[in-house]
N, C-alpha and C positions, 0 to 999 in steps of 0.2 A: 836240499831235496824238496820237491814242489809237496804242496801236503796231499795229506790222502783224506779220501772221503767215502761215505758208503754208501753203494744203489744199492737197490733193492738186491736182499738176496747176501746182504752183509758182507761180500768181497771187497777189500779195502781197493782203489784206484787211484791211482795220481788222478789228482782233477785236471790236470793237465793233459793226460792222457785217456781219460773216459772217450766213449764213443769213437775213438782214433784205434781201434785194435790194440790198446796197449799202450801204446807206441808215444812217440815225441811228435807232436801234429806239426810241429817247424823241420821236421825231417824230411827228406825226399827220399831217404832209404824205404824201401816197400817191396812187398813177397810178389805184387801182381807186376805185369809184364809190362812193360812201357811203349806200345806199339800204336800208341793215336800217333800221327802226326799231325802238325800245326793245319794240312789241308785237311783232313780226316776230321779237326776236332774243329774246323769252320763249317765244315758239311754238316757236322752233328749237332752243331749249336742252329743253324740253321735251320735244319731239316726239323729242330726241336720246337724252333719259332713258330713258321709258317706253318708246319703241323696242323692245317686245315682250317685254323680258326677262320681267316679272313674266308676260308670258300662255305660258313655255315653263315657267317656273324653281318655280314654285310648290309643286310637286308634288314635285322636287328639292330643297329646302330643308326640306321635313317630313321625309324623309327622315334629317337630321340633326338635327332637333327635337325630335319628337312635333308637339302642337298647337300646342305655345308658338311659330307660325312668325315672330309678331310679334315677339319677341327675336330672329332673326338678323336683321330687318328693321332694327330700331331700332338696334342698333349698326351697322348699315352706313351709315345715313344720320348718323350720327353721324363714321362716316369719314371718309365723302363730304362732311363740311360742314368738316371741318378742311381737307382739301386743299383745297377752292375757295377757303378763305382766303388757301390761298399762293395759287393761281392769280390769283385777284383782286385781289391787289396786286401781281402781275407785270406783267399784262393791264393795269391801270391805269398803273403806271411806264411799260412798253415797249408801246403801245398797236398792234402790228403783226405779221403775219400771222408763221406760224414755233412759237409754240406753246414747249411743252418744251424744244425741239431749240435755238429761238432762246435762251430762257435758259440755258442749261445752256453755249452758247458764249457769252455774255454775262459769264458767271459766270466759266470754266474758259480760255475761249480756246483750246479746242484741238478741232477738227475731228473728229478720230476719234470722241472720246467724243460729241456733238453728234449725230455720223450716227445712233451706235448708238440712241442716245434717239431719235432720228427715227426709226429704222427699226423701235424697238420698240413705239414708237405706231403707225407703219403697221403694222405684222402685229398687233397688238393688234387693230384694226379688219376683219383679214379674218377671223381667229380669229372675232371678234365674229360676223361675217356669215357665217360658217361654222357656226354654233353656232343661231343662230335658222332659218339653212335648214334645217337636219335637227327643229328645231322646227317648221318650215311644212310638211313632207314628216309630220310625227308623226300624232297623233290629229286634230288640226283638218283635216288634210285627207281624214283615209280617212272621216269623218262623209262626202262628197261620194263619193270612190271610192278602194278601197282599192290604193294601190300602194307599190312599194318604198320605201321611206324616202330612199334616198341617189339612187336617179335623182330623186324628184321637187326633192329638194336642189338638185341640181346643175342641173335644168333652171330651177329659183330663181335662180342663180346668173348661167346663161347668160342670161337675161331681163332680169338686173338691166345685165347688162354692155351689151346692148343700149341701151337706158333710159340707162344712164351716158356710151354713145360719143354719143347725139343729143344731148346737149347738157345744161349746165348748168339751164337756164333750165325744161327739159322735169320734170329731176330735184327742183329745189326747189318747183313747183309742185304735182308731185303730193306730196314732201315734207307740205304745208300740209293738204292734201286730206286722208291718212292720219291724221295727226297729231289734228286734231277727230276722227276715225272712231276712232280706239284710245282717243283718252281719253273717247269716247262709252263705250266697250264697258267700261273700269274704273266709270264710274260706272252702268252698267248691274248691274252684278258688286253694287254698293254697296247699289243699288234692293232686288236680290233679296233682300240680307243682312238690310235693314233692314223689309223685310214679314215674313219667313220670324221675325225679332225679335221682332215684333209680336202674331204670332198662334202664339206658344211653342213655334214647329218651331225652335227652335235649340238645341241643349249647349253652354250658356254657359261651363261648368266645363271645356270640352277646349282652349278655346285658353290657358289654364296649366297643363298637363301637358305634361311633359318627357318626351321621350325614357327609355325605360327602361335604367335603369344609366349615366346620365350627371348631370351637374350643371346647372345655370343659365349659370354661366360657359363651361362646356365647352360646351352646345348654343349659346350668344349666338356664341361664335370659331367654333366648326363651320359653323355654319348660314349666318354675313354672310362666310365664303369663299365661301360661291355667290349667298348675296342678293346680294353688292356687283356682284355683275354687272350686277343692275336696275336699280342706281342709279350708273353710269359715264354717259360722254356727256357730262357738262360741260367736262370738259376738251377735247373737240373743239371746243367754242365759240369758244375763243380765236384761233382758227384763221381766224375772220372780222371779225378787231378791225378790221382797215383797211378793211371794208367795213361798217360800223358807225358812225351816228353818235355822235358825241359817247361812243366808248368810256371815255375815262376816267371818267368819270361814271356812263356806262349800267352796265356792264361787273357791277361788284359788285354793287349789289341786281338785279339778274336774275338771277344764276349762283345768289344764297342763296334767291331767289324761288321759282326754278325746283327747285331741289332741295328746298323745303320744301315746295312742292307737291308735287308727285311724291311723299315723304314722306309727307305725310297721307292720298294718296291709296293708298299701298302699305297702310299698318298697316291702315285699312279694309278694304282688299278681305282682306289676311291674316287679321284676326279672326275678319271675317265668314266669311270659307271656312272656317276651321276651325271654327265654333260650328255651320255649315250641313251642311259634309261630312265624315261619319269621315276621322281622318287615314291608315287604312287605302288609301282610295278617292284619296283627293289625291296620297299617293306612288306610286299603279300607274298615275299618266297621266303623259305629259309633256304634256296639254293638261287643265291642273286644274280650271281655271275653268270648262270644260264641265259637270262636276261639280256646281258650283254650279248653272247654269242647269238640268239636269237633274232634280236632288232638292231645288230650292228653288223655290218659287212661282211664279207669275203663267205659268207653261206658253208661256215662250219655246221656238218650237224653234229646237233645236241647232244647224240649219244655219244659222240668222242670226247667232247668235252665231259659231260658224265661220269665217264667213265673215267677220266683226270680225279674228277674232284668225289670219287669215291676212293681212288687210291690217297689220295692227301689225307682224307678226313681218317679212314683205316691206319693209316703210317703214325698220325698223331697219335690216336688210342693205342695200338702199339706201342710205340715208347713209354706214355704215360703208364701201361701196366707193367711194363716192365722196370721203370723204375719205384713204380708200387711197391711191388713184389719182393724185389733188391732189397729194398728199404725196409719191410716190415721183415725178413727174414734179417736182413744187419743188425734193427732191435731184438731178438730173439737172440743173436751173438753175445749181444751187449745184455741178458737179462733181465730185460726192461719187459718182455713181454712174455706170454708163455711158451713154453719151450716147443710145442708142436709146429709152430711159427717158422721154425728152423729143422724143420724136417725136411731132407735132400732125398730125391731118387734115386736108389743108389746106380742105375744105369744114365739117365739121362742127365744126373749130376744137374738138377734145378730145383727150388724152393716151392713143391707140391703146396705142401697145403696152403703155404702163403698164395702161392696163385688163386686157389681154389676159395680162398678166402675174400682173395682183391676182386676177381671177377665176382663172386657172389652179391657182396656191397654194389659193385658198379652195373649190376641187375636191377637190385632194389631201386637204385637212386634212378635207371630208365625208367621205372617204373612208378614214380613218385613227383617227376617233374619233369618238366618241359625244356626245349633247347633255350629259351631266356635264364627258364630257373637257375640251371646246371650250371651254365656260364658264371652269372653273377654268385652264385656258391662258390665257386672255382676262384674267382677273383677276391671273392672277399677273404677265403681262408688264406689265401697267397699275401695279400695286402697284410694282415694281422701278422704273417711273417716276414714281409719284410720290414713293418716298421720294429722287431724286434734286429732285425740284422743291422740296420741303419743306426739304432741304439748302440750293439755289439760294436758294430767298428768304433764306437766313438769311446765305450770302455776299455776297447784291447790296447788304446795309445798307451795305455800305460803298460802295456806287457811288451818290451821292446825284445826284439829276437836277431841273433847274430848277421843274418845274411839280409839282401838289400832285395827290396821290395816296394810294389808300387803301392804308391798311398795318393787318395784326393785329399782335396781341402776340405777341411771340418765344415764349411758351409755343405758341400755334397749331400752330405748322412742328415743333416739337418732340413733341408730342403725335400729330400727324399722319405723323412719322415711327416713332414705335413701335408706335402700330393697325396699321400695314402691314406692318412688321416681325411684330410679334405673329401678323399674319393668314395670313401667308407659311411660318410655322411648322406652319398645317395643310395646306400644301401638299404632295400624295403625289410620291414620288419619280418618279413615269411622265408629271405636269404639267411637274414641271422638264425632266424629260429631253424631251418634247416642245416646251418654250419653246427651251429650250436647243439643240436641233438648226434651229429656226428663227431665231435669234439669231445661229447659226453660219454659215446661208445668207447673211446680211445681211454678217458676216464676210470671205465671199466675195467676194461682190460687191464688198465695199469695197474688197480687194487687188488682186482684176482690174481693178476702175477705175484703181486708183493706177498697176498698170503700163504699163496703155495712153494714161493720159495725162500721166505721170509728162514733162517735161522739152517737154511742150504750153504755148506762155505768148498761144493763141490765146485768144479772146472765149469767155466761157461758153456754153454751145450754148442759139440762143432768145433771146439778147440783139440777135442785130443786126437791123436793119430788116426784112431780108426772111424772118426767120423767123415765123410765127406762132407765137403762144402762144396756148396752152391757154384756149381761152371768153373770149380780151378782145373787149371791145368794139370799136369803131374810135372814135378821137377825135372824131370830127362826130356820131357815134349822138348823141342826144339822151338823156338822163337819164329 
């Protein structure tokens, strides 16, 4: 029998089983419904990707370039393609909901550190959706009417939390909806590049010029500290293994699917914007892509496209709070946080005050920084967890598990831990200190949970019958 260990709150756990419901994390037995399928869980990893980054960030990553934006692109995706390699042989071994948090106690067996990684991927997520509202409030929206940046933010925010308390089911539908409309609008961006190509409106020669007084290497590490922002969202995927068919299997070529698409479709839309608009023009917007459509052919107007790339930037923060929310009400399951955490409505069956809580933070954080700030917070907290994941896979080779599963080569996890390292090194001191004072929130919470439940050997809150959980089904629904 695996040993047992104690979180907070004194109930002994298999360490095996911590943060996994209980349960056997190599199991694919699971209470939630298994109704992704393989296209459903490509649209969502997707739709996770693109999630707006590229329609806010564009314009911000010339800014560390020159033209050449396709180099911080391409070494981000280069990033992003090591870590999913750990991820996807996690997701495949431990095929069940929990994410990081579950490996890193799978790996470590020890609670505190687990939270922290839980809790840095939740703020990781509001950051996220704190970072595209002040993108939704930018240029794309005063094309329509011009108003403050950070009220229209925040009314983003309070919209979305709406939207997030009706229910699951309301959230990934329009999810799906968004998701075709944003990757309409990138290939839209693509259209205009590849006419404006045609008929010799482009400077072919600007998307290889650098940055003035910089090198090739130095604008590649500059530049994919804020591309990689574009290309995050995989790693939320994981987070739906147990409602996933046949994840061991599906799991890996989606994740590398999905991120090479998204890939191909990033370096297009970057060359071409650069060949189409001075990089002058591309760094004074935070809505670049307008740009494009603007001084490049076929006389789209602006407010269609606009109104694209407010649905993109909203879809993003959408998901990011919703899997906020998931995630802080899941630790309140696991007793890791305080138990109001996991308070359900008992009509709408959603995690109130956990929402009430994620939107509140991702208010503050509108309110405290800017679309650069938010971004490189975003990336940094992400980066600190993945080089703990990149570590995990390479401790879990000794926990070997019955059923067959995909593994990379140990170089992978290695490699993957020194790009993040490396990339973490252009992180300014006012990103850390802003990670770091929310890192320290989470801190909190953790100790005030332990003392309030410290010497409790009662039920997890939400475990007994007559509690509702968050969006379940009832056993008799039909599938």
């Amino acid at each position: 029998m695996a040993s047992r260990r104690q979180p907070p709150g004194g109930i002994p756990v298999p360490a095996d089983a911590a943060l996994a419901g209980g349960v056997d994390p190599t199991s694919e037995d699971t209470r939630l419904r298994r109704v992704i399928t393989p296209k459903l869980l490509l649209l969502f990893v997707l739709g996770d990707i693109l999630g707006g980054g590229i329609y806010a960030l564009v314009g911000e990553v010339s800014l560390e370039t020159g033209g050449a934006i396709w180099v911080a692109f391409t070494l981000a995706l280069l990033m992003a393609l090591f870590t999913a390699g750990s991820y996807a042989e996690l997701v495949s071994k431990y095929p069940r909901a929990g994410g990081a948090a579950l490996y890193t106690q799978r790996a470590f067996g020890h609670p505190f550190v687990s939270f922290m990684v839980a809790f840095a991927v939740m703020a990781s997520g509001i950051t996220s959706a704190a970072t595209l509202a002040r993108g939704f409030g930018g240029d794309y929206f005063s094309v329509f009417i011009d108003v403050e940046i950070v009220a229209v933010a925040i009314g983003l925010l309070i919209l979305i939390a709406l939207v997030n308390f009706r229910g699951i089911a309301e959230s990934v539908k329009i999810n799906v909806g968004f998701t075709l409309v944003e990757i309409g609008g990138l290939l839209l961006i693509i259209l205009i590049c590849a006419v404006a190509f045609l008929q010799g409106d482009t400077d072919n020669s600007r998307p290889f010029e650098i940055k003035e007084g910089s090198t090739l290497v130095g604008i590649a590490v500059a530049g994919a500290a804020v591309a990689f922002y574009a290309l995050i969202g995989f790693e939320d995927a994981v987070n739906v293994a147990e409602e996933t068919q046949n994840p061991r299997r599906v799991f890996p070529p989606i994740l590398f699917g999905a991120i090479a698409i998204a890939g191909v479709i990033y370096l297009l839309v970057t060359i071409g914007a650069s060949a189409v608009v001075p990089t002058a023009d591309l760094g004074s917007s935070d809505a670049a892509l307008i740009e494009v459509v603007n001084q490049g052919p076929l006389g789209i107007n602006e407010k269609v496209f606009s109104a694209i790339g407010l649905l993109a930037l909203s879809n993003g923060a959408l998901i990011n709070m919703i899997m906020a929310s998931r995630l802080l009400y899941g630790m309140s399951e696991e007793r890791v946080v305080p138990a109001p955490f996991g308070l359900v409505h008992p009509e709408r069956r959603t995690p109130w005050f956990a929402i009430i809580f994620t939107t509140a933070l991702g208010i503050i954080l509108v309110l405290t920084g800017d679309l650069g700030d938010l971004a490189d917070t975003t990336v940094a907290l992400l980066l600190v967890v993945f080089i703990i994941v990149n570590v995990v896979v390479l401790v879990l080779r000794r926990d070997p598990v019955e059923h067959d599963h995909f593994q990379v080569p140990s170089v992978v996890p290695v490699i993957g831990i020194g790009i993040s390292m490396g990339v973490l090194t252009q992180t300014e001191g006012e990103t850390f200190q802003r990670a770091g004072m929310i890192l320290a929130l989470g801190l909190v919470i953790y100790v005030v949970n332990w003392l309030l439940v410290r010497g409790d050997d009662g039920p997890p809150p939400g475990t007994s019958d007559a509690t509702p959980r968050a969006d379940d089904t009832p056993p008799s629904a039909s599938a």
